[in-house]
Steps between C-alpha positions, in 0.01 A plus 500: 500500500202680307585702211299819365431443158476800278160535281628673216442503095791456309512566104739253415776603262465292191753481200365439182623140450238443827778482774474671840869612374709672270786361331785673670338611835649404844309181546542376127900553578466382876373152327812470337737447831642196540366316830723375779232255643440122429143474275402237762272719786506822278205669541501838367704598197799740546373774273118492708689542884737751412235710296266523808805604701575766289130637564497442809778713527408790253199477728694579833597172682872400551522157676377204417237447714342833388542409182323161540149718675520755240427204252266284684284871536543435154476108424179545326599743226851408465408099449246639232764721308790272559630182384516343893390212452271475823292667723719622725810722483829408672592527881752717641742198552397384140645879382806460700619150356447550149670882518765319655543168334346540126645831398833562384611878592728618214257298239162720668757845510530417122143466412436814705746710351421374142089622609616811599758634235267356230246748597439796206791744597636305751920463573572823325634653749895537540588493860540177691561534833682140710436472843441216768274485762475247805191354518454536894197278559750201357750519785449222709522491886834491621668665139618802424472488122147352300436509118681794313434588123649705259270671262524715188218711474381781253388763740305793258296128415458309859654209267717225681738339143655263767564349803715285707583333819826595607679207663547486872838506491562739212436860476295783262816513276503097406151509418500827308672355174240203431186772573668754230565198233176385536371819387523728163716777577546665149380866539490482872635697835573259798490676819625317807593578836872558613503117570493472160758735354755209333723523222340092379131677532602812362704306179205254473193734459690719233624221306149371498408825343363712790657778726536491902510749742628414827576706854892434654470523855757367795481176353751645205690714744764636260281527173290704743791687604641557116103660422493713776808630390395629186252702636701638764567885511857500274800698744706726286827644487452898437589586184334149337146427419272196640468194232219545303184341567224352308280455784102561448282504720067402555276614798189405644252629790218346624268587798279278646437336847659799689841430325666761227744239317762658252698205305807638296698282256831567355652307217857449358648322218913573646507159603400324207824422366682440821280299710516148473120422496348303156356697259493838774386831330357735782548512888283712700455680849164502603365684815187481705398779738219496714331772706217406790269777424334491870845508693757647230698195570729394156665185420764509196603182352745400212562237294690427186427270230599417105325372155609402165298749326646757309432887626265493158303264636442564849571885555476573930133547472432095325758356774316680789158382386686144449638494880175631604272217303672225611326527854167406350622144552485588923157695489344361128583132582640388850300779703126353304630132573610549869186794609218428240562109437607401811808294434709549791238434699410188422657198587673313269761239600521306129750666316329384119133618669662853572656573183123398353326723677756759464440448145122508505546833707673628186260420259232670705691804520599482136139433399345764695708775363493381124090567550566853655519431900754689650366451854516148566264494816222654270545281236468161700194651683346558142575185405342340796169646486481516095574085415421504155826795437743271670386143304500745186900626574581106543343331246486739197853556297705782403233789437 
């Protein structure tokens, strides 16, 4: 096969010490993984393949063979800038076995994470929001159930702290205590699916100096039950007034893609004392109404849910915006990596080379956003036709 090399001129980005790198940028950092493969028949050095897959892929390709022809259109200036060692860049296969073989998932999630938080103004946000994802293109033929991690992600910064493979045989809730130790909660909100809402998790993330809020559905029947009781319209005998309340209440309408969506959340502290949930300050009613502007059709929903935080420190309005954040991990995060990045897509059968590439597809959408790309499509395209931005993002440190 013939490859179209690309004539360009590239003004390479040179520290001041005379290295093509910064101390501190991806590829100084990448050259600091430890390497699963024997030294005998190494060709390329860790740190060189997985830098030109992380082009590649803030250039648009997915797969490994794509990402093998987007560097050999390349070979030319890449084996100029880059410490490869030959002439030629790897083959497809070549990406494949060293992705799968020399890199150690948690140690790369580390390094990425570290890149990203380390950035000026980076991790300051509070809300973390846990949730798992399947990665589809893992399942093999004949099985129901393929790689599945568990990440915690800060959504206002497109920032994945951590992730991990949850075991085959375990579920979201076994995993969920080693992701939160591994992580500094002091100062922070954890926001987790329904899944999620234990007493352990719950006892854990305030002890550890943070705060949770957590949705009870069906699989709490009766602590459901005991919430939706406090909110209930009180009966009364005539002659006697209802209990007093110390409800307060937040709403919110938006209108946009034919839809008129009024959210309304109601808060109580009356079970505070009685409820035997750790460190429980608030529970809270929250509904969701939505009206089809082109038919008039409506859907109502309602859920209930609790926190630790005081009514000082999350009034209705800070726990609606909470509730409402958290979904930037489904469109910020796992929408980008399934639509934009391909990852269900493409098949995957290793379960160490799909947690890689799951992490690579994190850093791209972390890295994208920290330089101002909120539309990840655009941003790759840039980066493919404009070389010199992406070997600048990748090989110069924090700015």
């Amino acid at each position: 096969m013939e490859y179209n090399t690309v004539q360009i001129e590239i003004a390479v980005p040179v520290s001041e010490e005379g290295s093509v790198f910064d101390v501190g940028s991806l590829y100084d950092r990448l050259g600091q993984l430890s390497d699963g493969r024997k030294a005998r028949g190494k060709r390329y050095e860790l740190a060189m393949v997985l830098l030109v897959v992380v082009l590649a892929k803030l250039s648009g390709e997915d797969c490994p063979t794509g990402i093998a022809e987007w560097g050999r259109g390349r070979e030319a200036i890449l084996c100029e800038i880059l410490p490869v060692g030959r002439s030629r860049l790897p083959s497809h296969n070549t990406y494949r076995r060293v992705l799968r073989e020399a890199v150690e998932p948690g140690e790369l999630q580390a390094v990425v994470s570290q890149l990203l938080t380390e950035q000026p103004e980076a991790g300051q946000s509070v809300l973390i929001a846990i949730d798992g994802k399947t990665l589809r293109g893992s399942i093999a033929v004949g099985e129901t159930r393929g790689t599945h991690l568990l990440a915690a992600y800060l959504p206002q910064e497109g920032i994945v702290l951590t992730q991990v493979v949850v075991d085959g045989k375990e579920n979201e809730i076994s995993a969920a205590p080693q992701v939160l130790k591994s992580i500094d909660l002091r100062g922070k909100i954890v926001r987790g699916d329904a899944l999620l809402t234990q007493r352990s998790l719950s006892a854990q993330i305030v002890e550890a100096g943070g705060e949770y809020v957590w949705l009870v559905k069906d699989n709490h029947p009766q602590w459901k039950q005991d919430i939706e009781l406090v909110f209930q319209p009180e009966a009364c005998v005539p002659g006697f007034s209802p209990t007093p309340k110390d409800f307060r209440t937040a709403q919110t309408l938006d209108k946009g893609h034919g839809r008129l969506e009024v959210r309304t959340l109601t808060t109580s502290s009356l079970l505070k004392d009685y409820a035997d949930w750790p460190y429980l300050e608030q529970v809270f009613k929250l509904e969701r109404q939505v009206t089809h502007l082109k038919d008039g059709q409506m859907h109502h929903q309602l859920v209930f849910g609790i926190t630790s935080l005081r009514p000082d420190e999350a009034d209705p309005h800070r726990l609606l915006k909470i509730v409402r954040d958290y979904w930037g991990i489904e469109n910020g995060l796992h929408y980008r990596r399934d639509k934009t990045l391909r990852e269900d897509a493409t098949r995957i059968t290793s379960p160490p080379l799909a947690q890689t590439m799951a992490t690579i597809n994190n850093l791209i959408v972390g890295l994208t956003l920290q330089q101002g790309w909120t539309n990840l499509p655009q941003a790759r395209r840039h980066y493919d036709a404009h070389l010199q931005d992406a070997l600048s993002l990748v090989l110069r440190g924090s700015t």
